[in-house]
C-alpha positions as a Python dict, from the first residue, in 0.01 Angstrom:
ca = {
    (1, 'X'): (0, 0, 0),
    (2, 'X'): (-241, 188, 202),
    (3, 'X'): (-248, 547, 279),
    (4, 'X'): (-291, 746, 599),
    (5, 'X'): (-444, 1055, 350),
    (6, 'X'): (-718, 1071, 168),
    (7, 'X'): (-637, 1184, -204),
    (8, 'X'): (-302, 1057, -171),
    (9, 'X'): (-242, 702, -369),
    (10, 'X'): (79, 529, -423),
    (11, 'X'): (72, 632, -761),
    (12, 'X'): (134, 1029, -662),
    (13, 'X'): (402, 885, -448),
    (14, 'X'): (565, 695, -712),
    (15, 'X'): (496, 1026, -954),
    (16, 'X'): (694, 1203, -701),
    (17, 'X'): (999, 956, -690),
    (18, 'X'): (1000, 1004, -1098),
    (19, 'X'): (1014, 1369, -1094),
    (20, 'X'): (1291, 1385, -796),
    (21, 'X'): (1474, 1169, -1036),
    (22, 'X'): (1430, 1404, -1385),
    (23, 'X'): (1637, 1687, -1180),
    (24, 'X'): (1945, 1699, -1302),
    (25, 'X'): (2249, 1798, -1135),
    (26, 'X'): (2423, 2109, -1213),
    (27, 'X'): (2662, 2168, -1515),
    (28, 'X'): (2965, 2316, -1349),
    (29, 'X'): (3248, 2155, -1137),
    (30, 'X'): (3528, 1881, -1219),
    (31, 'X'): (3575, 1717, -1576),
    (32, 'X'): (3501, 1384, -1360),
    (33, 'X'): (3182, 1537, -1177),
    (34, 'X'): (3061, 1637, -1571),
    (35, 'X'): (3170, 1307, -1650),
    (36, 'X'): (2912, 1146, -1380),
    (37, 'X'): (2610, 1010, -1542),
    (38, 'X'): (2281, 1023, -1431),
    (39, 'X'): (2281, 714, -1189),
    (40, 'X'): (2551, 870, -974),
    (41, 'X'): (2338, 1161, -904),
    (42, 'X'): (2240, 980, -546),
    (43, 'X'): (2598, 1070, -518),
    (44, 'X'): (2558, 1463, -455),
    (45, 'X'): (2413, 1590, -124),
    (46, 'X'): (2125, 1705, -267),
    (47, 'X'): (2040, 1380, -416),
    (48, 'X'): (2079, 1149, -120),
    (49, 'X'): (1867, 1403, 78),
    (50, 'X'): (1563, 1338, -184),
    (51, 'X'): (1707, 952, -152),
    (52, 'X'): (1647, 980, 227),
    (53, 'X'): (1361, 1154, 250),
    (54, 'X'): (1222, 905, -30),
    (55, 'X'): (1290, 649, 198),
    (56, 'X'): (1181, 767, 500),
    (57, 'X'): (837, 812, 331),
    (58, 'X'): (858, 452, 278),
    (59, 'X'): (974, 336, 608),
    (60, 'X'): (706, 574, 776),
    (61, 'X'): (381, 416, 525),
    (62, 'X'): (532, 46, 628),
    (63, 'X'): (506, 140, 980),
    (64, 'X'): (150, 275, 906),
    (65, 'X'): (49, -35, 759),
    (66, 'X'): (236, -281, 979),
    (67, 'X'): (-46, -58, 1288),
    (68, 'X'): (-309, -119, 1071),
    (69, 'X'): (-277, -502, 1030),
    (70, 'X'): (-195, -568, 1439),
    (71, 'X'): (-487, -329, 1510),
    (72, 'X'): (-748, -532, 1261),
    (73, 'X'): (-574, -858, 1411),
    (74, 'X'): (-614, -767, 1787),
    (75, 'X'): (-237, -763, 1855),
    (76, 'X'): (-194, -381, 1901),
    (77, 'X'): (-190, -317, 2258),
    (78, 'X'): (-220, 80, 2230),
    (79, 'X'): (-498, 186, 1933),
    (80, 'X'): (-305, 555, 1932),
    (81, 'X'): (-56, 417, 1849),
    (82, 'X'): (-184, 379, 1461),
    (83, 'X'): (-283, 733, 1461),
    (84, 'X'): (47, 827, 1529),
    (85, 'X'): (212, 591, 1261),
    (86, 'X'): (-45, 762, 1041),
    (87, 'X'): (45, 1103, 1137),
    (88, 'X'): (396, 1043, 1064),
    (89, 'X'): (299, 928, 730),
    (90, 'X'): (135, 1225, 699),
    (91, 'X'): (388, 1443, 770),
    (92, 'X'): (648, 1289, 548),
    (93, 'X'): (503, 1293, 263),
    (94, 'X'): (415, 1632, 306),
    (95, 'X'): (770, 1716, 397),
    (96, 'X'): (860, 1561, 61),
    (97, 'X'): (586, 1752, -146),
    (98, 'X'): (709, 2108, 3),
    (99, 'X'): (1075, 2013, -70),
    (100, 'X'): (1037, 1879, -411),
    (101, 'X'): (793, 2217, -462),
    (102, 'X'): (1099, 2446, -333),
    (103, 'X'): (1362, 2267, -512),
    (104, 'X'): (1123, 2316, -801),
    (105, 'X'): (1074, 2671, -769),
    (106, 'X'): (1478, 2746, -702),
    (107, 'X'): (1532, 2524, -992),
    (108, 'X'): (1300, 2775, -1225),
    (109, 'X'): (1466, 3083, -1127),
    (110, 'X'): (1807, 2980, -1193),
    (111, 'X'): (1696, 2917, -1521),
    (112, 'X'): (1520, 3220, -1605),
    (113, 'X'): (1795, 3434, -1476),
    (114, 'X'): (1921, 3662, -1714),
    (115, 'X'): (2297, 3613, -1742),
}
């Protein structure tokens, strides 16, 4: 898998996917939401937002790659078009990073609030 930033590897990607999935869910509602284990968390809002935007990271570094091959096989008919694929690459996993940093950060102060 190639990628359209330098310093960026698959590996911080996939590092990314495995800390979206270590947040839990919160502990209060229904007995059957407490009940829910951890592979219905995709079930919440929150999760399939990280889900989508997960995927959409995906989708957007296929479509990057896809430009690079027709541009390095002569089949690409507009060159700016790859720069755009990589700019949307770009900007998703960037989009990702600040989220997962916020949710973070909102995650910490709920848990250091005094009760």
């Amino acid at each position: 898998m190639s990628t359209p930033v330098e310093g960026v590897s698959s590996a911080a990607i996939t590092g990314i996917t495995n800390t979206i999935q270590k947040i839990t869910p919160p502990t209060w509602g229904t007995q059957e939401e407490k009940a829910a284990g951890p592979g219905e968390i995709k079930d919440s809002p929150f999760g399939s937002l990280f889900g989508s935007l997960i995927q959409n990271v995906k989708d957007t570094d296929a479509e990057f790659t896809q430009a690079q091959y027709l541009l390095a096989t002569g089949q690409l008919d507009n060159p700016v078009q790859l720069g755009i694929a990589g700019y949307k690459a770009e900007l998703s996993v960037s989009l990702l990073i600040q989220l997962r940093d916020r949710a973070l950060t909102a995650y910490n102060e709920l848990r250091n609030m005094n009760i």
